[in-house]
TORTORLUM-64336 format. One line per field, with one value per residue: x, y, z of N, C-alpha, C in turn; residue number from 1. Coordinates in pm, 1 decimal, always signed. Layout:
N
n_px <- c(X_...)
n_py <- c(Y_...)
n_pz <- c(Z_...)
ca_px <- c(X_...)
ca_py <- c(Y_...)
ca_pz <- c(Z_...)
c_px <- c(X_...)
c_py <- c(Y_...)
c_pz <- c(Z_...)
num <- c(NUM_...)
//
This chain:
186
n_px <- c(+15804.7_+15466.5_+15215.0_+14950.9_+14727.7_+14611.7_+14368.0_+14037.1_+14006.5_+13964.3_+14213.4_+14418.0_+14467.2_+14526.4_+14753.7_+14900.9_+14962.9_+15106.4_+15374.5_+15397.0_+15363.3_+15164.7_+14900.4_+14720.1_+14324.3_+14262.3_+14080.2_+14091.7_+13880.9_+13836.3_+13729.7_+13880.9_+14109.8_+14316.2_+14435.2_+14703.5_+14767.2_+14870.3_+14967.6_+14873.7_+15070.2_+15165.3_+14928.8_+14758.4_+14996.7_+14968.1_+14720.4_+14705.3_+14913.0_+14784.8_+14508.8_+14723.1_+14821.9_+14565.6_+14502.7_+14691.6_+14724.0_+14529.4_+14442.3_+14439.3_+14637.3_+14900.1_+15236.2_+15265.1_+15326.7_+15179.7_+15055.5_+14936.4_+14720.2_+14662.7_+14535.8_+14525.9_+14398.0_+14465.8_+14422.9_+14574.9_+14499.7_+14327.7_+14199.7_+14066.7_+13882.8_+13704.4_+13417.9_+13115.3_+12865.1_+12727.8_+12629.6_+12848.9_+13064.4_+13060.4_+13116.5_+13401.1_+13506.1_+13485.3_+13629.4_+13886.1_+13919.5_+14064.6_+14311.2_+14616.9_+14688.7_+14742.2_+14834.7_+14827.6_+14969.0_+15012.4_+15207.1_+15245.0_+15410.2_+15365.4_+15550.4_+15596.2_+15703.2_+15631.5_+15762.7_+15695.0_+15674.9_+15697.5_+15640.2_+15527.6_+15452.0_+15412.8_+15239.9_+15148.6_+14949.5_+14755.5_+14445.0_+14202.5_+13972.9_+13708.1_+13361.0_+13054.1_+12837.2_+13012.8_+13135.1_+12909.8_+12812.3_+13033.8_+12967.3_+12710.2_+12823.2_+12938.0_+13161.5_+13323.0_+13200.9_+13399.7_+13642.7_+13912.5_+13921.2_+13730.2_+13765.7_+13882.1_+14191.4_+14272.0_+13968.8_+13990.9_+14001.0_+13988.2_+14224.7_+14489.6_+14774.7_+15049.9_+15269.4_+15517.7_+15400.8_+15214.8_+15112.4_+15068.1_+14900.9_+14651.0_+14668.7_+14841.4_+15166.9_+15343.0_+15611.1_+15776.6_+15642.9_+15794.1_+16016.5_+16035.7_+15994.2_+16202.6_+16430.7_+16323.9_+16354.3_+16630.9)
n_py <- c(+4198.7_+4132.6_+3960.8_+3693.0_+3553.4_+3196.8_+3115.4_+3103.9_+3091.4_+3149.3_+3090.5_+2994.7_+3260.4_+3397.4_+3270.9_+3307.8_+3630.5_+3597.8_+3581.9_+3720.3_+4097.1_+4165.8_+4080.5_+3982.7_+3856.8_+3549.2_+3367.2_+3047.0_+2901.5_+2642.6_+2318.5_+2056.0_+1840.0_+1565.5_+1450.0_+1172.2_+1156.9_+914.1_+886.8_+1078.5_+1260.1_+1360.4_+1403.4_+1653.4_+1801.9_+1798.2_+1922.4_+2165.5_+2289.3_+2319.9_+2472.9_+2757.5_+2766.4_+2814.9_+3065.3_+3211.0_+3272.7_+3411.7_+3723.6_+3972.9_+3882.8_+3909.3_+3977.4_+3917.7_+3716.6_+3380.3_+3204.0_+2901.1_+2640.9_+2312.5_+2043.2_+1756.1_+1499.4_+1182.4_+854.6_+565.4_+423.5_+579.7_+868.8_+1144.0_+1407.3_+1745.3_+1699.0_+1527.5_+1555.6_+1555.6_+1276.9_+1181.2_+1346.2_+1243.2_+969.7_+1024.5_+1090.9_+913.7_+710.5_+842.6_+875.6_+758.6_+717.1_+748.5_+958.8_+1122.6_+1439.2_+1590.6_+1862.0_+2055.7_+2300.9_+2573.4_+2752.1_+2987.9_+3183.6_+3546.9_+3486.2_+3270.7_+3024.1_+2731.2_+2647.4_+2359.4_+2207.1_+2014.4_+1957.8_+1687.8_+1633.3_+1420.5_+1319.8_+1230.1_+1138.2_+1194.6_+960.9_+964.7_+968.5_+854.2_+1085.6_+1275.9_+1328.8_+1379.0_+1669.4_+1798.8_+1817.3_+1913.5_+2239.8_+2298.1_+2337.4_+2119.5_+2087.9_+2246.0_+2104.5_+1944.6_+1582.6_+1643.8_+1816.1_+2059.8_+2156.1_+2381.7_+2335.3_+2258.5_+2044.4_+1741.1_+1670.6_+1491.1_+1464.2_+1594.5_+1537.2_+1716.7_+1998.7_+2250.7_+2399.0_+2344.5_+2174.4_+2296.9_+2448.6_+2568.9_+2552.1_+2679.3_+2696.5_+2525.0_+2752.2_+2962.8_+2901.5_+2837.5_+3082.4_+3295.7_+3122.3_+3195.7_+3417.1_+3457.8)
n_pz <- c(-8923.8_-9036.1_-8912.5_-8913.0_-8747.5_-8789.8_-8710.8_-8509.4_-8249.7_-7945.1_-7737.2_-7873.6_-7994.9_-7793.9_-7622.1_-7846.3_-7853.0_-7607.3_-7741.7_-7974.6_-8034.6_-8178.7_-8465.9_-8683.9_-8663.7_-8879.3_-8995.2_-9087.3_-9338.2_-9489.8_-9573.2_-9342.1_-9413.8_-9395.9_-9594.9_-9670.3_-9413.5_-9165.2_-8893.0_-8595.1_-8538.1_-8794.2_-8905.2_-8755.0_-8881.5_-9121.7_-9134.3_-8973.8_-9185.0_-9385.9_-9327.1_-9296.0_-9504.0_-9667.8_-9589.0_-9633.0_-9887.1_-9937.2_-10064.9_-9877.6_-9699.3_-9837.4_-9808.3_-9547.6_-9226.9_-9174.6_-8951.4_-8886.9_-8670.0_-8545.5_-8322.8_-8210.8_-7969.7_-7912.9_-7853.9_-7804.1_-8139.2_-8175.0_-8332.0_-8174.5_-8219.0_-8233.9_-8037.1_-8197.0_-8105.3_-7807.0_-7702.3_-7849.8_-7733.7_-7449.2_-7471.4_-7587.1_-7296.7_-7115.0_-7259.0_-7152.3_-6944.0_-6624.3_-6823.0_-6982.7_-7237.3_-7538.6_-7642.1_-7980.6_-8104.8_-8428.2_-8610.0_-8859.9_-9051.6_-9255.3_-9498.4_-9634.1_-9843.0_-9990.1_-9883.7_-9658.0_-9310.7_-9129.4_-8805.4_-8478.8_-8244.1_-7872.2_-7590.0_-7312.4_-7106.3_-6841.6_-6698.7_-6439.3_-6266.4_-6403.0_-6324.1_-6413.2_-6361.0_-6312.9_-6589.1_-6659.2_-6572.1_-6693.7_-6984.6_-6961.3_-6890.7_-7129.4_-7293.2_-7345.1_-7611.4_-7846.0_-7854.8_-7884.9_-7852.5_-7689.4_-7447.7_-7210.5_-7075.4_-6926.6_-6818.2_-6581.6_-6306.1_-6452.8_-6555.4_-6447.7_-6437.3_-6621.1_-6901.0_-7040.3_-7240.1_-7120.7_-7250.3_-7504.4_-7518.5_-7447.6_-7714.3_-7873.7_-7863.6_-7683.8_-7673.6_-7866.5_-8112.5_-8076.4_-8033.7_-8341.6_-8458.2_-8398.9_-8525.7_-8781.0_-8806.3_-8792.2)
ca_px <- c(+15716.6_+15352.0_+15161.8_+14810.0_+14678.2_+14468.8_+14258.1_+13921.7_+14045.4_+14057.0_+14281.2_+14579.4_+14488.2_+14579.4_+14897.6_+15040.2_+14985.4_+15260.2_+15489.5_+15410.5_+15247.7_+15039.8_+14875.1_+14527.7_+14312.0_+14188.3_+14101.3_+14082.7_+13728.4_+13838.7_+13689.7_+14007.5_+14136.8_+14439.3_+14468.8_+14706.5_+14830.4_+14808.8_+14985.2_+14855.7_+15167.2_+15103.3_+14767.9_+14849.2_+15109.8_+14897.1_+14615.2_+14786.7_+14964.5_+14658.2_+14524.9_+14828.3_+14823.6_+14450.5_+14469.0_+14842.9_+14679.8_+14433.2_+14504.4_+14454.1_+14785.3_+15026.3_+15358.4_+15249.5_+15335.5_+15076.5_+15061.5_+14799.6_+14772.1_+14565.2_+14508.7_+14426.4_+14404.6_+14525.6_+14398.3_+14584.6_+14542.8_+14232.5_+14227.7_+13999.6_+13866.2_+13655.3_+13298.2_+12976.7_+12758.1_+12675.0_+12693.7_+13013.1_+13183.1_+13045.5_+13178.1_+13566.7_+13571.1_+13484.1_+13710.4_+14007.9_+13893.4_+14195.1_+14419.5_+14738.6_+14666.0_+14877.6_+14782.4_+14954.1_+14941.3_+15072.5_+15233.5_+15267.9_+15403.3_+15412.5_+15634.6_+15511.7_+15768.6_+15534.6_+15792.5_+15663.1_+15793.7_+15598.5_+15677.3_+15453.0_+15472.9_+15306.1_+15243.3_+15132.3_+14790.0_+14640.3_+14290.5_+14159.2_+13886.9_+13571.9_+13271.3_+12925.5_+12772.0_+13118.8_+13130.9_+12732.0_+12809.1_+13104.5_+12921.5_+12639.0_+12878.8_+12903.2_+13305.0_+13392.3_+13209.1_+13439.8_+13775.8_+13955.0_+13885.6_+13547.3_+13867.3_+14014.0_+14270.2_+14181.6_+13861.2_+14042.9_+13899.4_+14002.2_+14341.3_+14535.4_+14931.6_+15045.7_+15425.3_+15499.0_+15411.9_+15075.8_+15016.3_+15034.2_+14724.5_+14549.6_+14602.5_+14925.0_+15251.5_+15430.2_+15783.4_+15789.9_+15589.6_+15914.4_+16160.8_+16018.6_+15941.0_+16288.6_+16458.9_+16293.5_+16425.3_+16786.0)
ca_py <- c(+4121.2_+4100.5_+3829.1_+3639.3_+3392.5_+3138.5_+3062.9_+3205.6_+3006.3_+3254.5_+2990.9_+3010.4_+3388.1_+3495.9_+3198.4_+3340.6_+3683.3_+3613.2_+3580.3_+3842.1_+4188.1_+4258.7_+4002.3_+3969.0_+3732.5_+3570.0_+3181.7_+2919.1_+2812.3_+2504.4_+2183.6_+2002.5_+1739.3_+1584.6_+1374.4_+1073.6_+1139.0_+828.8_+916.1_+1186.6_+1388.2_+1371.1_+1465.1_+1783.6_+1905.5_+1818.1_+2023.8_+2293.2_+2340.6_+2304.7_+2618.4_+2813.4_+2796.0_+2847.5_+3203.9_+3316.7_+3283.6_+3513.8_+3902.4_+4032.0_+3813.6_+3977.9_+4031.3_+3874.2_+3573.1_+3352.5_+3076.3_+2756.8_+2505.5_+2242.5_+1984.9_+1629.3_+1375.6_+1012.3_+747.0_+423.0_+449.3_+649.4_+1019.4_+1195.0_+1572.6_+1819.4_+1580.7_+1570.0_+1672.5_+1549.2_+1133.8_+1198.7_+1409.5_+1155.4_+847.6_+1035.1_+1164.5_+818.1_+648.5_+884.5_+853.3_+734.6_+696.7_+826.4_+947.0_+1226.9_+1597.3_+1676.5_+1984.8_+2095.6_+2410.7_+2567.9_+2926.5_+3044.5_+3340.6_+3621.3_+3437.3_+3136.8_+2882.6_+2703.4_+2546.0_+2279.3_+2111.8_+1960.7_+1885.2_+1609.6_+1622.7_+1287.2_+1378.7_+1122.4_+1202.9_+1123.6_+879.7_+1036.6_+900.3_+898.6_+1227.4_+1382.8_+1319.1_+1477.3_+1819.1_+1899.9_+1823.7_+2040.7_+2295.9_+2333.9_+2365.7_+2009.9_+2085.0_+2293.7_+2094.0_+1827.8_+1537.2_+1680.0_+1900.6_+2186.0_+2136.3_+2503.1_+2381.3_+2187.3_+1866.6_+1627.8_+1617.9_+1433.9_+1506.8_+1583.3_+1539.9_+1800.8_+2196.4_+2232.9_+2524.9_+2221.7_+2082.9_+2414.8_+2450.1_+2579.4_+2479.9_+2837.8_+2669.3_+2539.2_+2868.0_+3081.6_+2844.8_+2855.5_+3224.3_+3283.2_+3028.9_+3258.6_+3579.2_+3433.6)
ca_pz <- c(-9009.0_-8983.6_-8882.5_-8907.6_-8694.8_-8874.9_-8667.0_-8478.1_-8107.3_-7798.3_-7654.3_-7977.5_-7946.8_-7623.1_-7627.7_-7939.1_-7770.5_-7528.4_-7876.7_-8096.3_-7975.4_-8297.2_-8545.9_-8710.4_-8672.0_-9017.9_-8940.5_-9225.6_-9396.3_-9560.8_-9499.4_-9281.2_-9486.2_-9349.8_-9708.2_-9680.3_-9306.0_-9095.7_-8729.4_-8538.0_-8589.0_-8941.5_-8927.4_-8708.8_-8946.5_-9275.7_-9135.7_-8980.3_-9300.3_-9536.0_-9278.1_-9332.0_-9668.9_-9739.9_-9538.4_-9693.6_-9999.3_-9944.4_-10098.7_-9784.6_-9631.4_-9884.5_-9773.5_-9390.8_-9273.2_-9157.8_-8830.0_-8862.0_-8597.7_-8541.9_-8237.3_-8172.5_-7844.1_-7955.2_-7738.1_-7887.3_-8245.1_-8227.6_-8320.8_-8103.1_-8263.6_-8154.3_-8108.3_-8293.8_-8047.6_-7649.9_-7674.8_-7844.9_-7601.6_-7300.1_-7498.8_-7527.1_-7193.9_-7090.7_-7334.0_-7167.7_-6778.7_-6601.8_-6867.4_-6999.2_-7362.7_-7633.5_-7721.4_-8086.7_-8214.3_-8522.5_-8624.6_-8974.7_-9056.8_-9425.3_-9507.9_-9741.6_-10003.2_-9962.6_-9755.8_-9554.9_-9214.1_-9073.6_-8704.2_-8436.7_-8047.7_-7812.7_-7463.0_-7203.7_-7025.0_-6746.0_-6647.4_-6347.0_-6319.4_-6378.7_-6267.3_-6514.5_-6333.6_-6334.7_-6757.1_-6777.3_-6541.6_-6774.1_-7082.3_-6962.1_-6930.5_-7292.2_-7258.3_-7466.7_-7757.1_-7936.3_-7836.8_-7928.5_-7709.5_-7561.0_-7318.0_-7232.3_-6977.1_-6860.4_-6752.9_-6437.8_-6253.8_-6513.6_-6562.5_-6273.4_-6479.6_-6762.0_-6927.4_-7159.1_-7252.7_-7087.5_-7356.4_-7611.8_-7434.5_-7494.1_-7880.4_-7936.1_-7786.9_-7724.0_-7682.5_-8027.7_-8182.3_-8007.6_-8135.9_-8522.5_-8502.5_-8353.9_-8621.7_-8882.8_-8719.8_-8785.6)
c_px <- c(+15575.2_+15289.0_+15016.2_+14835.2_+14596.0_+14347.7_+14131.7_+13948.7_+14086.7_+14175.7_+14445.3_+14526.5_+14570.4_+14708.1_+14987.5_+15047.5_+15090.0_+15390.0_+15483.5_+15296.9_+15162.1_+15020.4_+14717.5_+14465.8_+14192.8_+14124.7_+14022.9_+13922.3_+13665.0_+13744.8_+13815.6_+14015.5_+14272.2_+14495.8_+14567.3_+14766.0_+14749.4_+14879.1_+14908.3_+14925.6_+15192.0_+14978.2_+14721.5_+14866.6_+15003.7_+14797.0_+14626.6_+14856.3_+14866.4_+14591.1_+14587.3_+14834.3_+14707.2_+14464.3_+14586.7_+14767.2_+14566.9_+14485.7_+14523.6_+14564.4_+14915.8_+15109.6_+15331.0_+15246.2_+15207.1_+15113.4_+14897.4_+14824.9_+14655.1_+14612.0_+14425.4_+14462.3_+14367.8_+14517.4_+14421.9_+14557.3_+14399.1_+14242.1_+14089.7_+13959.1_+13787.3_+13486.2_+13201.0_+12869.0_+12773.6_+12713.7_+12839.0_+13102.3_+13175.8_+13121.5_+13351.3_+13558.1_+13556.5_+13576.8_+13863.4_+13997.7_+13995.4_+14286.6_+14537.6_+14650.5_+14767.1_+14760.2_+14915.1_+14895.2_+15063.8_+15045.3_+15312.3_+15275.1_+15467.0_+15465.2_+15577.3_+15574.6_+15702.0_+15608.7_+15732.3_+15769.9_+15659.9_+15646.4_+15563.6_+15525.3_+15365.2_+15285.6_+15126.0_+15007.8_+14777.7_+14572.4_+14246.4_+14049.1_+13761.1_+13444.0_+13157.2_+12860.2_+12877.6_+13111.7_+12973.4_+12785.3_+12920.2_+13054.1_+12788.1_+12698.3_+12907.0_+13051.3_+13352.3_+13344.3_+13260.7_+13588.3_+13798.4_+14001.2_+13814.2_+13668.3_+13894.4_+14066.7_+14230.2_+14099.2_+13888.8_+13932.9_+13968.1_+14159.6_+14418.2_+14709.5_+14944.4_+15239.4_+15468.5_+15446.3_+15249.3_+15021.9_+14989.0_+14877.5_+14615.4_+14498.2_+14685.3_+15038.4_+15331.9_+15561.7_+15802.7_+15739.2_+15730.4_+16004.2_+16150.8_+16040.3_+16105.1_+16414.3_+16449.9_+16373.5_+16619.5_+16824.8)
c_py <- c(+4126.6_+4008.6_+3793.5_+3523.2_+3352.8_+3076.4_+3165.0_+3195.6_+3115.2_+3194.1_+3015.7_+3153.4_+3437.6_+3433.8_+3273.2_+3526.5_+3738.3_+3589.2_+3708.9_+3962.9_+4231.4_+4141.6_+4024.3_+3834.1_+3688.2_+3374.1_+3120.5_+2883.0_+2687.6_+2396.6_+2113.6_+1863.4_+1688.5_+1467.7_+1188.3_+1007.9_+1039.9_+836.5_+1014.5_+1289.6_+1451.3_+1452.2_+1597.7_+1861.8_+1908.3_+1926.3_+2145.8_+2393.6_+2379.9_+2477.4_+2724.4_+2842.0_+2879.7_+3015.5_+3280.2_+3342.0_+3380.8_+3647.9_+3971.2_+4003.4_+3837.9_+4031.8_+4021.2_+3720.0_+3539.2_+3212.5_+3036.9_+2687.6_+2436.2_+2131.3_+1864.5_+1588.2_+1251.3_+949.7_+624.8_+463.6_+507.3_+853.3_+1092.6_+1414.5_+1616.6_+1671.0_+1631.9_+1613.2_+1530.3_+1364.4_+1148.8_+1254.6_+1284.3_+996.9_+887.2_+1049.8_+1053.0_+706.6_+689.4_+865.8_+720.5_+686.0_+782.6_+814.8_+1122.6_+1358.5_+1598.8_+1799.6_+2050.3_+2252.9_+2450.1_+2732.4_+2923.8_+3188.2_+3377.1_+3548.0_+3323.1_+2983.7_+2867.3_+2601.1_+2471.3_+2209.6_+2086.6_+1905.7_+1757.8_+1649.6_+1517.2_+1345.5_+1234.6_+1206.2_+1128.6_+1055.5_+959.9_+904.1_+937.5_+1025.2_+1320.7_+1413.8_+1468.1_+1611.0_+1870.0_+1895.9_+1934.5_+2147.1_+2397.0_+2340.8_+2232.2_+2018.5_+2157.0_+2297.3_+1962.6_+1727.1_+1529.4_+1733.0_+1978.0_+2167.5_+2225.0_+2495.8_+2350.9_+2056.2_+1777.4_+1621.0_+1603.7_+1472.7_+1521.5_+1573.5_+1587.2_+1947.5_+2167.8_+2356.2_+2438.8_+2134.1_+2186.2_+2451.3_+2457.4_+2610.2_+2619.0_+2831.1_+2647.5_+2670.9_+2973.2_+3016.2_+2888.6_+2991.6_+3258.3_+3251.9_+3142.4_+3386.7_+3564.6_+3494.8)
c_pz <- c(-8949.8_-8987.1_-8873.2_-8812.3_-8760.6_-8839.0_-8538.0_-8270.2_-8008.8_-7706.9_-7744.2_-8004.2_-7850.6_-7598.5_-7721.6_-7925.8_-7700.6_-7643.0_-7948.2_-8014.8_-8091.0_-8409.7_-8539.4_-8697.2_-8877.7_-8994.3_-9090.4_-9212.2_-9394.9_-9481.3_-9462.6_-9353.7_-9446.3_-9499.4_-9635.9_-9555.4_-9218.2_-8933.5_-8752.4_-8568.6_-8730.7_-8966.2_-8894.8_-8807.2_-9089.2_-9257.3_-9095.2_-9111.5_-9381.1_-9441.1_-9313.2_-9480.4_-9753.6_-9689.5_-9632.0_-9871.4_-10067.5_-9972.5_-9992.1_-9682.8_-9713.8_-9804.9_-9590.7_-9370.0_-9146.2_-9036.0_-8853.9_-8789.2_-8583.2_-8420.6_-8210.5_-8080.6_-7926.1_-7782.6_-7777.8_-8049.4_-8292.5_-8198.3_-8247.3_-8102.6_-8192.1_-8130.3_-8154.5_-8218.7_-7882.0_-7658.0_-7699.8_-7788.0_-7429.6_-7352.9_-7500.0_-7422.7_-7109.2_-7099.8_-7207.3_-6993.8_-6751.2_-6642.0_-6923.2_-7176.2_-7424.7_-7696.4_-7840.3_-8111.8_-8340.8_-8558.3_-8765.8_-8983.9_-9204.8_-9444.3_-9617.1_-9866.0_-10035.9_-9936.9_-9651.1_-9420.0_-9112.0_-8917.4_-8589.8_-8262.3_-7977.0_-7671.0_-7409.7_-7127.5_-6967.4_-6680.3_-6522.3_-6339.4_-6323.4_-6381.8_-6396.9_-6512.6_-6326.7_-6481.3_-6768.1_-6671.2_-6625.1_-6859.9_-7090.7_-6943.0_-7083.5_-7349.5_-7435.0_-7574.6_-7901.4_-7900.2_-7878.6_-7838.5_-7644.7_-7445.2_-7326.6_-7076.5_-6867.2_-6774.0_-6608.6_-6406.4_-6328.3_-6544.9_-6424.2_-6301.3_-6622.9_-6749.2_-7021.8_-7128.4_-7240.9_-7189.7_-7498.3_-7615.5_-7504.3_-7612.2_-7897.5_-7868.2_-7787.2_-7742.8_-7808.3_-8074.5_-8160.1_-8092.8_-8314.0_-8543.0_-8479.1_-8471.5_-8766.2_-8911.9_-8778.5_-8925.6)
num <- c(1_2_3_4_5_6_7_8_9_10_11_12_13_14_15_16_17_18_19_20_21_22_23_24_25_26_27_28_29_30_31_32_33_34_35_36_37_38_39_40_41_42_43_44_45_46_47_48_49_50_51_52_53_54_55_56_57_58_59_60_61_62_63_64_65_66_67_68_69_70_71_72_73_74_75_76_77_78_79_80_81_82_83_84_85_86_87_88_89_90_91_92_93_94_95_96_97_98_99_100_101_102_103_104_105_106_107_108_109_110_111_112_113_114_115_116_117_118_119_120_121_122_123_124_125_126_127_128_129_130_131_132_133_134_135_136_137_138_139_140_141_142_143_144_145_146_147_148_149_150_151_152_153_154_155_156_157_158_159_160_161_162_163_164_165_166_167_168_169_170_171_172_173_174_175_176_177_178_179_180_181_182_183_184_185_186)
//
């Protein structure tokens, strides 16, 4: 079978990679709408899917199936996306300084027949405490502003443990992606 990734992410590149040796990349447009999803894990899977869908749909995804995922950090009952620019990455990374908080990511693969299969992972992150001038040298960096959270685990320093699939942290959880793809295969 051939395969798309839907997204533009060198990070759910090079992860889904170690799964499949050949896929294109085509990554979703849309404006992200997660409609009437109110957890996290919800919100994930709605937008992952809505991804997934918008690319399979495209002429050029005939007869290939297509992987969307998408990625949030939940801190209590706030969803935490990529941020809007520089205060907003220093107010999460503040917010998340030495606490325990949840990476979801959601995972959505549409077959050329246009089923879809939707499922979603979490993994437990505590950050270590960061200090005010620790927050501004990663933000000058330039790293948090195109993650979810103001993070990438990757970058190191800030995470003190995690509990769970540290490739879940990253963007896209490879244990689930194996299992589904796998599942499909049957």
């Amino acid at each position: 079978m051939d395969w798309i990734l839907a997204s533009a992410s060198p990070r759910r590149k090079q992860l889904l990679g170690e799964l499949l040796e050949k896929f294109e990349i085509v990554p979703a447009k849309g404006e992200e709408n997660a409609g009437e999803a109110v957890t996290p894990e919800e919100t994930v899977k709605a937008l992952a899917r809505q991804k997934a869908e918008e690319v399979a749909s495209l002429p050029l995804a005939n007869g290939k199936a297509v992987l969307g995922a998408d990625t949030v950090v939940a801190y209590g009952n706030e969803i935490l996306g990529k941020p809007k620019d520089e205060a907003d990455a220093a107010r999460m990374l503040a917010l998340l300084s030495g606490k325990w908080h949840e990476v979801y990511t959601g995972v959505c693969i549409v077959l050329p027949d246009g089923r879809a299969f939707v499922d979603a992972d979490y993994t437990k992150v505590r950050f270590f405490l960061l200090s005010a001038a620790q927050i501004q040298a990663y933000i000058k960096t330039g790293s948090p502003m195109d993650k979810a959270g103001a993070y990438g685990i990757q970058d190191g320093g800030l995470v003190e443990r995690i509990e769970g699939s540290f490739s879940n942290v990253v963007g896209l959880p490879v244990e689930l992606c194996k299992q589904m793809i796998e599942n499909l295969q049957k």
